[in-house]
C-alpha positions in Angstrom: 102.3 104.1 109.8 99.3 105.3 107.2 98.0 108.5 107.0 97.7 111.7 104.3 100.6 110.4 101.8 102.9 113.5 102.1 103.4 113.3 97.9 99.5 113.6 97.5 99.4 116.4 94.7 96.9 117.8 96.5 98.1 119.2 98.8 100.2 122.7 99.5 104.3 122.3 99.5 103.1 123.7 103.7 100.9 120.7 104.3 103.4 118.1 102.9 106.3 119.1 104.9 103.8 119.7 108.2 102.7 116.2 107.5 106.7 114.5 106.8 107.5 116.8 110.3 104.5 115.1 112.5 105.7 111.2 110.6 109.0 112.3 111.9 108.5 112.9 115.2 105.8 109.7 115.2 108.9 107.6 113.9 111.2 108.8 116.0 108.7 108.4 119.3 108.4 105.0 118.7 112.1 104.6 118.6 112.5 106.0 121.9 109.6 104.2 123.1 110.4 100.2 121.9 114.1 101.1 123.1 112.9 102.9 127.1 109.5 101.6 127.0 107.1 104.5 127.2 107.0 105.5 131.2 110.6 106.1 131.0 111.0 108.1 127.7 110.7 111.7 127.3 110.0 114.5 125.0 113.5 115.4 125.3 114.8 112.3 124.1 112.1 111.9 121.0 112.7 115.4 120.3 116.9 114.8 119.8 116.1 111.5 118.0 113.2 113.4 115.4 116.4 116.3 115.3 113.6 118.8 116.2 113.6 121.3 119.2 111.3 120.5 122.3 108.6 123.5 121.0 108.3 122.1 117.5 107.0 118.3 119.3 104.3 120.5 121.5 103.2 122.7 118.4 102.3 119.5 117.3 101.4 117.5 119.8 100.1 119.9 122.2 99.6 116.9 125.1 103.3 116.4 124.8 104.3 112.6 124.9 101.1 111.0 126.0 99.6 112.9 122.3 102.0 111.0 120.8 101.6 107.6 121.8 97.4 108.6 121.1 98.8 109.2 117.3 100.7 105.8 117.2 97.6 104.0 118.5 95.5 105.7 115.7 98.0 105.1 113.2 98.1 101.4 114.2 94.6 101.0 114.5 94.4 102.4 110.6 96.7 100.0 109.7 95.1 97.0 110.9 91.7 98.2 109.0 94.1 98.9 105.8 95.2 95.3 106.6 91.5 93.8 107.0 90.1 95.8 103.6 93.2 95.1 101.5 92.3 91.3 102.0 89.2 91.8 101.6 88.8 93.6 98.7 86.1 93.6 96.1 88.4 92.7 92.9 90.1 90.4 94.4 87.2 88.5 95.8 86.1 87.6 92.4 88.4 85.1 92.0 89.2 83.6 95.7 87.4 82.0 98.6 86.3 83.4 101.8 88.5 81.0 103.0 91.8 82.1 101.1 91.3 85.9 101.7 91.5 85.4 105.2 94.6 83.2 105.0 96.2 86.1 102.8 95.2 88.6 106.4 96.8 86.7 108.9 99.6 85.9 106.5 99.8 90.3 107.1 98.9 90.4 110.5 101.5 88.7 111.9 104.0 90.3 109.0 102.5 93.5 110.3 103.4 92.3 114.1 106.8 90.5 114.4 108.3 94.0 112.7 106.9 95.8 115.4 107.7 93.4 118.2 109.3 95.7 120.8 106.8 98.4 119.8 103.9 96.2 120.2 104.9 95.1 123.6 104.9 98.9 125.0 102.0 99.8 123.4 99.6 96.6 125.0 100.9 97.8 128.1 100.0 101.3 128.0 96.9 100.0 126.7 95.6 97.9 129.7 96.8 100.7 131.4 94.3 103.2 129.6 91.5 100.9 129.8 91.2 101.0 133.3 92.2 104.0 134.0 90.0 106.6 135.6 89.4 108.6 133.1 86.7 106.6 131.1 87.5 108.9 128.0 90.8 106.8 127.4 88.5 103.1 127.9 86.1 105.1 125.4 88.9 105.5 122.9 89.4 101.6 122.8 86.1 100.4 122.5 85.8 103.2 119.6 88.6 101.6 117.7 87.2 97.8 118.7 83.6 99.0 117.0 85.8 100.5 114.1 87.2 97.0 113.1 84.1 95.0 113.8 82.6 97.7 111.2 85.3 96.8 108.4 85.0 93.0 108.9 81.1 92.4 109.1 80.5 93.4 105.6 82.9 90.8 104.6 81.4 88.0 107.1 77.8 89.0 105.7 79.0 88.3 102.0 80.3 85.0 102.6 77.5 84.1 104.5 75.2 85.2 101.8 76.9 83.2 99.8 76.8 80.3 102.0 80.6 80.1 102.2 80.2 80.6 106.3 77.1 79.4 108.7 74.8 81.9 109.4 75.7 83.2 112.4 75.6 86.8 114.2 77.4 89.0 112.5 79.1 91.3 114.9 79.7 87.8 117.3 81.5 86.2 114.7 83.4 89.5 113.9 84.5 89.8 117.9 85.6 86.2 117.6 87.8 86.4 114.5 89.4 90.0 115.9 90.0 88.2 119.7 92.0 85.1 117.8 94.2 88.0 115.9 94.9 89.6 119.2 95.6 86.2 120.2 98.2 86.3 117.9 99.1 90.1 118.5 99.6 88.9 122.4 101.8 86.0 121.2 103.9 87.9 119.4 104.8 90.6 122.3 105.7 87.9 124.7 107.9 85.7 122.6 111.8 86.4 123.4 113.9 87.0 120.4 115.5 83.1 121.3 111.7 81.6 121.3 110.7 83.3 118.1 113.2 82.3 116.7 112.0 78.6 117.0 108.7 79.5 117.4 106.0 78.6 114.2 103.5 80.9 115.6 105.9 83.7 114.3 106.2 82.8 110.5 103.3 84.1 108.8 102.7 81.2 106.5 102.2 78.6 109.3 100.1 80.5 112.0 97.7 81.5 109.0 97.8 77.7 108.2 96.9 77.0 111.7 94.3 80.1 112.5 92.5 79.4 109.2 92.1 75.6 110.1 90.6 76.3 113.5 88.4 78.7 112.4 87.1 77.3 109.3 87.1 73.6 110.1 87.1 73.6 114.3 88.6 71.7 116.7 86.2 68.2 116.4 87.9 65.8 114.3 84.6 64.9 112.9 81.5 66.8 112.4 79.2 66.8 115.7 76.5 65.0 114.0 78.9 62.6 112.6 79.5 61.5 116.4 76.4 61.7 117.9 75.0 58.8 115.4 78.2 56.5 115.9 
């Protein structure tokens, strides 16, 4: 999960070892979660897996396990930015194509996903879960982290359309679209057995960002919509 590195110089030897204590517990929730699924795990249990005492987890996490699986949301949502910017970035554009910098992402995305398989699946759950729950503070949180990745991407989608790599198009629209075919992928992943992903291409990096690329860059039409309308 990202975060503060814990070996950041800055920081005092109290702040390191507060931070390595909360990754602890964070690794060890999401353990106990991929292995109970989240409705059925409890502080207890993440508590004797992190090798901490019940008090220590609610000094930390003061809403106790529903806290926790906030903290692995945030830390996955960072992690998909880190994902989107680290593709994206300015010294590496220099030399590569729109085209082949968003290969390189999905070639990380669904890297980033098939080692979190069973993690992934309990954490889409509890998310539909949130989003309509009755609380619209949780729905909020969500559409907060949505905005947060539309933010990283459109600066990349305005640059290649500048450039007149991509069609001018609406920036945020395009944006949505792009993040809804990585869910795509996201939701593929969690509901593939271990048997079907075995077998399945959508799993190996290489050849769903062969696919997702094509699709997105090139379409679906065989030939280009003007092409057929004169034949």
């Amino acid at each position: 999960m990202s975060g503060v590195s814990i070996t950041n110089g800055k920081l005092s030897r109290r702040e390191r070892e507060r931070l390595m204590r909360r990754r602890e517990i964070l690794e060890a929730a999401q353990a106990v979660f991929a292995e109970k699924g989240y409705t059925h795990a409890t502080i207890d249990e993440i508590a004797q897996r992190a090798e901490y005492g019940k008090g220590t987890l609610y000094n930390y996490f003061e809403g106790g396990k529903e806290d926790i699986l906030f903290a692995i949301f945030d830390g996955i949502y960072d992690d998909m930015c880190r994902l989107i910017q680290e593709a994206f970035a300015p010294e590496t554009m220099t030399d590569r194509s729109f085209r082949e910098a968003f290969h390189s992402l999905i070639i990380a995305w669904v890297a980033f996903f098939v080692e979190r398989q069973e993690l992934f699946m309990i954490l889409v759950k509890e998310a539909y879960r949130m989003v309509f729950d009755d609380d619209p503070g949780k729905s909020s949180y969500f559409q907060m982290h949505s905005e947060r990745m539309v933010k990283a991407l459109s600066p990349v989608l305005e640059a290649a359309m500048d450039s007149g790599e991509l069609k001018r198009l609406p920036v945020p629209a395009v944006a949505h679209m792009i993040l809804g075919n990585l869910k795509g992928i996201q939701m593929h992943i969690s509901l593939c057995d271990s048997d079907r992903a075995k077998a399945d291409p959508m799993l190996r990096s290489a050849e769903a960002a062969d696919f997702l690329t094509t699709m997105l860059c090139d379409g679906l039409l065989a030939q280009p919509a003007s092409t057929l309308a004169t034949n």
